[in-house]
TIBA-250975 format. One record per residue (C-alpha): residue in three letters; x, y, z. Coordinates in pm, whole numbers, plus 50000, padded with zeros to 5 digits. Layout:
% TIBA-250975
AlaXYZ
...
% end
This chain:
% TIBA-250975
Unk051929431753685
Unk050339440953348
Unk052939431353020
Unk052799464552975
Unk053809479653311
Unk056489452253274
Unk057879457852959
Unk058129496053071
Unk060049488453378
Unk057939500453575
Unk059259489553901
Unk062329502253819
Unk062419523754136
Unk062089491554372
Unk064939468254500
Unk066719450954330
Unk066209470954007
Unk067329505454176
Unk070659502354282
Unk071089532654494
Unk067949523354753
Unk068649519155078
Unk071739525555319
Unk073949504455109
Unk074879510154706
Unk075129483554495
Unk078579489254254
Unk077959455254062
Unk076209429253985
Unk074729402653727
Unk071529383553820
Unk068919364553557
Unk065149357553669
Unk062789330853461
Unk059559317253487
Unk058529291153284
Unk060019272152979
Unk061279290452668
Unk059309272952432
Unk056229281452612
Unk053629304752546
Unk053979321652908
Unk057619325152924
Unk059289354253089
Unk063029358753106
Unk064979387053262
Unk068739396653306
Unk070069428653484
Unk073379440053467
Unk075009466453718
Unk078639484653704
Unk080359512253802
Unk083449536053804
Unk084629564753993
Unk084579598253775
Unk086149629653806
Unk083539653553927
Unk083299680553645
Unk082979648053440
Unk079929630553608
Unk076859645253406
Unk078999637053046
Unk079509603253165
Unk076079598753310
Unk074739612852973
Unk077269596952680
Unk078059565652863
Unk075189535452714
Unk075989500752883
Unk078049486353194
Unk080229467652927
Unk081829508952855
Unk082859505053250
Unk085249475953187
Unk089059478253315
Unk091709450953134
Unk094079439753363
Unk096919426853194
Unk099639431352865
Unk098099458552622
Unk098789461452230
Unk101289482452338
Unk103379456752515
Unk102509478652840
Unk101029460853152
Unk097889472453272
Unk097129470553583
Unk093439480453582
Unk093619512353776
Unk092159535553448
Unk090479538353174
Unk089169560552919
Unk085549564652749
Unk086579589052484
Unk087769619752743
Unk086049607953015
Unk088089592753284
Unk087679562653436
Unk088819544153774
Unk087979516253971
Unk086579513154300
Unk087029474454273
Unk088649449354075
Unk087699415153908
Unk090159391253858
Unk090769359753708
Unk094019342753783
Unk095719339453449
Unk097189300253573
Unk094469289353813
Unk091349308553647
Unk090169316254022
Unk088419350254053
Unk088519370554298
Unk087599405554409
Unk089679433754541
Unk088559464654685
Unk090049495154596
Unk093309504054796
Unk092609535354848
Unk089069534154999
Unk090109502755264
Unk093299522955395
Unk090979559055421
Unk088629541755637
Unk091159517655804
Unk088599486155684
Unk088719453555866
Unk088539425855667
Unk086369398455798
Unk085229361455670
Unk087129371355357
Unk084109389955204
Unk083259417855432
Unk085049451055560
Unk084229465055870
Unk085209503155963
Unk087309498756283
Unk085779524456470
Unk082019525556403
Unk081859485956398
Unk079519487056075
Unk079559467755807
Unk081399491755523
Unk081249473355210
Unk081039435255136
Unk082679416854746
Unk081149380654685
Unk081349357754355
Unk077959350854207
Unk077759314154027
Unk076089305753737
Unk074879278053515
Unk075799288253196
Unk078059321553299
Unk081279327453448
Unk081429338353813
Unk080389380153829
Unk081259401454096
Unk078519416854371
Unk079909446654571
Unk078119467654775
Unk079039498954992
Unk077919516155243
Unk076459548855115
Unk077759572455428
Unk081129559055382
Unk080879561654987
Unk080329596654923
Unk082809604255238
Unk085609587955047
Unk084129603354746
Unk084749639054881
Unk088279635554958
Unk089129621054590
Unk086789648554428
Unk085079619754233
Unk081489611354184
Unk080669572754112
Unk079009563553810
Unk076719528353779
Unk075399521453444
Unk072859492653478
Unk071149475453198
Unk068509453353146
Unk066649427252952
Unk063129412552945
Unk061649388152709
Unk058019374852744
Unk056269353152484
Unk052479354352445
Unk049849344052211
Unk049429370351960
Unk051259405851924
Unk048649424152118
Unk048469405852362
Unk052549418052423
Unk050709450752459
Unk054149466252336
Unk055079493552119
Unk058099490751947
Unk060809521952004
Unk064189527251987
Unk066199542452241
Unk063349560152384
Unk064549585852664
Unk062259582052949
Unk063649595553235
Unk067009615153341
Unk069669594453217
Unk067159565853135
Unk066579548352802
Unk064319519852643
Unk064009495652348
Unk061609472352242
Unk060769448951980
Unk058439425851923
Unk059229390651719
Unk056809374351540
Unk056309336351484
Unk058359337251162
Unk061199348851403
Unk060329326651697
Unk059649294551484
Unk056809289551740
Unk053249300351723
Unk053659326251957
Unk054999360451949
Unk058229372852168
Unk058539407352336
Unk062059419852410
Unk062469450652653
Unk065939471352648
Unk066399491352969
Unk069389515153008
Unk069789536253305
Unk072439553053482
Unk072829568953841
Unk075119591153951
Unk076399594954346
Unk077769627954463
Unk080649635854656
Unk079859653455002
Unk081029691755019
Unk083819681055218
Unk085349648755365
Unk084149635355722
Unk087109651355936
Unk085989642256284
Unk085119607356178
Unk088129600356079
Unk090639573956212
Unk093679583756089
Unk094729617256285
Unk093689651056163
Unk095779679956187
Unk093809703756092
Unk091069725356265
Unk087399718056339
Unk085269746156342
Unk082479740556492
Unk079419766256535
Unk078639770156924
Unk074779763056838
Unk075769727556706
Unk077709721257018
Unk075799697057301
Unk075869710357645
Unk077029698257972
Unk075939700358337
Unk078579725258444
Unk078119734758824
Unk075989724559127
Unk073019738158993
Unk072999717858690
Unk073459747558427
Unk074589735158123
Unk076399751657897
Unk078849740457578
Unk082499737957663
Unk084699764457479
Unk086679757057169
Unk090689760857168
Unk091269772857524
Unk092969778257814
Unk092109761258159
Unk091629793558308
Unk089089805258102
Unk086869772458212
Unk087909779958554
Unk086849819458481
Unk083609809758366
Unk082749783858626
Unk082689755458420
Unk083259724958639
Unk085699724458925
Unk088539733158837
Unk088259721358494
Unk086999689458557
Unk083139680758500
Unk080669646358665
Unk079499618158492
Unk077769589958556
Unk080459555158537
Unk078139541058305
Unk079479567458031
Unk083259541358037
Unk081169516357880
Unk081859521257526
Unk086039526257646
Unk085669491357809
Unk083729473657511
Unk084119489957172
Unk086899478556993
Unk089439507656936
Unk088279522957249
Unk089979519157551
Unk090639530357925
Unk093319524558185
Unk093329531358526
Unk097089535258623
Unk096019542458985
Unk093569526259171
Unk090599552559049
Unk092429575458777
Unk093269571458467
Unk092999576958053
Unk090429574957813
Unk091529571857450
Unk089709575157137
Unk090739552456860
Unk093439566656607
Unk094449591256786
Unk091859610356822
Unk092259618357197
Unk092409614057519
Unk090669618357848
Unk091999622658132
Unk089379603458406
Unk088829591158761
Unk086289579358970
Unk085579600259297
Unk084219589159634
Unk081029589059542
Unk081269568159194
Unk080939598758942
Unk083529600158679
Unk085289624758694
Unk086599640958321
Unk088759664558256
Unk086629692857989
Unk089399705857787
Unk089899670457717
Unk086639665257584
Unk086049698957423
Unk088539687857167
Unk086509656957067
Unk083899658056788
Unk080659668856850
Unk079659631056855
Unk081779619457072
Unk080819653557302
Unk077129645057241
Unk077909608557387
Unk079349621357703
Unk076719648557757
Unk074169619057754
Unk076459606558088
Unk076239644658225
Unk075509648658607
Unk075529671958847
Unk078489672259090
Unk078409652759386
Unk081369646359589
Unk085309651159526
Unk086879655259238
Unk089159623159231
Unk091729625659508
Unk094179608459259
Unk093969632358993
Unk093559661259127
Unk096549660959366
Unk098439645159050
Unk097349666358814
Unk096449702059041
Unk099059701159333
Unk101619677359168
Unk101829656359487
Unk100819621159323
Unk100049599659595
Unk100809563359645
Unk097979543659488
Unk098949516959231
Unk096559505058996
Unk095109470958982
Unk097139458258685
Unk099949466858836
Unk099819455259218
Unk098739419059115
Unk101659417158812
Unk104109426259117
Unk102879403459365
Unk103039373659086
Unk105789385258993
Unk107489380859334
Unk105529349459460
Unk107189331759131
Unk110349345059186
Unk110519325259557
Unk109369296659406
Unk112029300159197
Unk114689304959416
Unk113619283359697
Unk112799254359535
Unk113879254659172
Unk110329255058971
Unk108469276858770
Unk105699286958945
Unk103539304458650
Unk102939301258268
Unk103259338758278
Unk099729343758081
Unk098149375158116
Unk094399381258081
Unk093759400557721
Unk094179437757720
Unk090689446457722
Unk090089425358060
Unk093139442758210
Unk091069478058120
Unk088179460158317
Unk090659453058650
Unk091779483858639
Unk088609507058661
Unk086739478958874
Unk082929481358831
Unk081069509058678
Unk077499497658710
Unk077019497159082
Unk075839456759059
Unk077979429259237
Unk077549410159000
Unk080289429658839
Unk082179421359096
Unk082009385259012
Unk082799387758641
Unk086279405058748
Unk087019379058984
Unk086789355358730
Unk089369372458525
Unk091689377758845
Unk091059344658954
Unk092269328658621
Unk095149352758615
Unk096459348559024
Unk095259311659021
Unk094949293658731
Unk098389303658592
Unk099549286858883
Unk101419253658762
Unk099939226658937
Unk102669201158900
Unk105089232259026
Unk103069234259330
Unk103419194059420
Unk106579191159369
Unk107489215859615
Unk105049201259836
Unk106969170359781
Unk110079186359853
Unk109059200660202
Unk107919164260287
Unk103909165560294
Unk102349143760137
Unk100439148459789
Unk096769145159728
Unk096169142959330
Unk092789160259339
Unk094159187259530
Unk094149220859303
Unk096249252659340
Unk095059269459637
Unk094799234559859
Unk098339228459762
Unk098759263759857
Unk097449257560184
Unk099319228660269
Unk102669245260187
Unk101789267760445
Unk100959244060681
Unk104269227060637
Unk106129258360662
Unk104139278060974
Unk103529241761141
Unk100029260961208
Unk096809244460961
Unk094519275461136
Unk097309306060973
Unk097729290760632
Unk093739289260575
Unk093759324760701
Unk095979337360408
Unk094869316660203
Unk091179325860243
Unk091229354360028
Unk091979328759735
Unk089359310359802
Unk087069337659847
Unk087969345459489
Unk086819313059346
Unk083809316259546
Unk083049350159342
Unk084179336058988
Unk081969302359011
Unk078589329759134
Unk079329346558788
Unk079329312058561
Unk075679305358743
Unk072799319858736
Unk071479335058996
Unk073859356559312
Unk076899338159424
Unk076869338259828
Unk078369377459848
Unk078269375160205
Unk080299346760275
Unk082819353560074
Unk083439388260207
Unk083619368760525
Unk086509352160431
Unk088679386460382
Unk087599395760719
Unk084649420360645
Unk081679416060854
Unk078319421360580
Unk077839435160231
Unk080739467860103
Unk078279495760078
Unk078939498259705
Unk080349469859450
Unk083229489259403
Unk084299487059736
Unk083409455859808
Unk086069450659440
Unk089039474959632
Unk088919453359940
Unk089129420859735
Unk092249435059543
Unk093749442059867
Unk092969414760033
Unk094159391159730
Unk097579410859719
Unk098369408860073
Unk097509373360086
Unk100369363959839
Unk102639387259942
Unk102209372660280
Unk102869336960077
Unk105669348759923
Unk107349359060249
Unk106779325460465
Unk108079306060174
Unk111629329560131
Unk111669329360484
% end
């Protein structure tokens, strides 16, 4: 680039110079740039300076306009000259106001620095701190705002913050501030004779909204070289706008108030067997859906794939309290679905339920929309319609019962403690609950993994051989739980043949766990064999339901030969 082009800024829309390009905002930083050596005739030097402060809105322009270097944007933390602490939180350029979105600090024993993030914007978005220098918004799982410490040679540490611009002017709305960043700038060149600077010198030149320049050249007298030096003063601030109005539905704390919402902007949803789609209705009854022939009965199809982002998204989440029915929930509070899988593997949803989301989280479900096929979920719909629940425990539930009950006889009968009680994490539970959603087997493989290291592998295996011990048989040491198992049986039924038979289940399950840690298909076939079912389930999640049968009634048949 020309001197002259250079000494103008005239890159000054480009990144790094402009710091409002780009998804993300810089708030501050300090960075210097040099080529050469100082004494030399083609030395260039430049230093750029960013800051910032929130504003009260009717105040931005003044500030924008009145305000000439990042150095006016400083907050003192610490005892005043009035013997009054200050804790950084305001300050004042003339009648302008002035707050901080972050702090600087420097520990007055220590010296560490270290930055904070404003209070206020980490609780409104419910920010998760991660790796101590980035905050994460707990919903959307994107990278908010990140505060590191710049080193220098010759300069103390300076702060860098950047923010997310969405979340920025969001958080901006709801404090009716706009965010001011003052950035300055300085560029020094040397060269061999004035004109060859190709600078004219000017004083506080306007060149652009809020934008300002300087130069002046020095001549050798000044330099005590036999070059000349060219110095370029850049001022320039940006203002950021508030939105009209705060991000309501994004929200993650809950929201009390209403969300109207123009029907036009609503997406639409398959609503009957001829795959009409319409928008749900706002703020209604269950008759009026009924009325207008929207779903059966209320409730709408979907394709399984759709409880993906409950099963995997952190702050999502669904349960299946019965075997194929359950909830949905939105993180902080902002809903609930009520949802079951029917006979033919649709999801079934419930569309008052999801009327009341936000048109995002509508527009994600309509992307699952199907036409109806099948039932409605037996499970829910006598639950929920006839109020006749029917007798269909989840999987959670019949497995923590059956444990539950198989360590209690161990217990009793022959003073151990069977289990270390562990339980797989929560969002694994949500997986054993709804079973697979994908209609691949191989799903069926990653949840016996996590039921086999929850039935199994909790199992004490010094628990197991002493009570083998105790009923006289004799102890192999690289037999594992479910050998042990087996030969407890044996002992007990005097019958090898019976006690493989229950048992065969179990080892059916480690059959399907060890297929999902390889690649390629685990043997699907022979391990259905072992629960008794001749050839492949018609669907994965079949093929799951008999395995969580079969599983339960093989220790519940364990438990009662051993407190027999």
């Amino acid at each position: 680039m020309a001197l002259l082009n250079w000494f103008q800024y005239s890159d000054r829309e480009e990144s790094p110079y402009n710091p409002t390009n780009g998804s993300t905002i810089t708030l501050e930083s300090f960075w210097v740039k040099e080529e050469g050596k100082f004494d030399a005739v083609d030395w260039q030097r430049e230093e750029w300076l960013t800051k910032s402060a929130l504003v009260p809105i009717e105040q931005l322009n003044e500030a924008a306009i009145k305000i000439k270097s990042p150095d006016d944007l400083k907050f003192h933390i610490g005892w005043d000259y009035d013997d009054k602490f200050n804790f950084g939180n305001f300050t004042q350029y003339g009648e302008i106001e002035l707050f901080p979105l972050y702090n600087l600090i420097k520990h007055p024993v220590n010296q560490d620095y270290q930055i904070e993030l404003s209070r206020e914007f980490t609780i409104y978005h419910a920010l998760e701190k991660r790796h101590q220098t980035e905050y994460y918004h707990p919903v959307d799982q994107i990278l908010v705002a990140e505060t590191k410490l710049d080193s220098h040679a010759i300069y103390d540490p300076t702060a860098r913050v950047t923010i997310h611009r969405d979340y920025l002017r969001d958080f901006l709305a709801e404090q009716e501030m706009g965010l001011l960043i003052a950035v300055i700038a300085d560029r020094f060149a040397n060269a061999g004779t004035e004109e060859e600077l190709e600078l004219e010198q000017i004083e506080d030149k306007q060149i652009d909204e809020f934008t300002w320049l300087s130069t002046i050249i020095h001549p050798p007298e000044h330099t005590h070289h036999s070059f000349s030096r060219g110095r370029s003063i850049f001022r320039r601030n940006f203002i950021i706008k508030p939105y009209d109005k705060p991000k309501y539905e994004r929200t993650p704390w809950y929201y009390f108030g209403k969300k109207y919402i123009d029907e036009d902007q609503l997406p639409k949803f398959k609503i009957n067997d001829e795959g009409e789609e319409k928008p749900l209705p706002q703020n209604t009854f269950l008759e009026n859906y009924i009325d207008k022939g929207i779903g059966k009965y209320g409730y709408l199809y979907f394709r399984t794939a759709v409880l993906q982002k409950y099963l995997h998204t952190p702050g999502y989440n669904v349960f299946f309290h019965m075997r194929n029915w359950g909830v949905a929930s939105l993180p902080g509070d902002r809903g609930t679905i009520d949802v079951g899988i029917n006979s033919q593997g649709l999801v079934n949803a419930f569309a008052p339920d999801i009327a009341d989301l936000t048109p995002s989280e509508q527009a994600y479900w309509a992307s699952f929309s199907s036409i109806p096929s099948g039932e409605i979920c037996e499970e829910m719909f006598q639950t929920r319609m006839q109020s006749d629940p029917p007798n269909s425990p989840g999987v959670v539930d019949l497995i923590r019962e059956v444990c539950a009950q198989l360590s209690s006889v161990f217990k009793k009968q022959f003073s151990v403690e069977l289990s270390n009680e562990m339980e797989p994490s929560s969002q694994e539970l949500s997986m054993l609950s709804v079973g697979p959603i994908n209609n691949q087997f191989t799903e069926v493989s990653a949840l016996a993994k996590i039921l086999y290291g929850w039935v199994i592998e909790t199992m004490q295996t010094k628990a197991l051989r002493t009570t083998l011990k105790t009923l006289g048989g004799a102890v192999d040491d690289k037999w594992r739980q479910i050998k042990l198992l087996e030969e407890i049986l044996t002992i007990k039924e005097s019958d090898k043949t019976k006690a493989r038979n229950i048992t065969a289940p179990l080892a059916g399950l480690n059959d399907l766990r060890v297929g999902s840690a390889h690649i390629g298909s685990p043997k699907f076939e022979a391990a259905f064999q072992l629960i008794g079912v001749t050839g492949m389930p018609k669907t994965p999640r079949e093929g799951w339901n008999l395995y969580v049968d079969a599983v339960t009634k093989s220790l519940t048949s364990i438990s009662s030969i051993l407190d027999s």
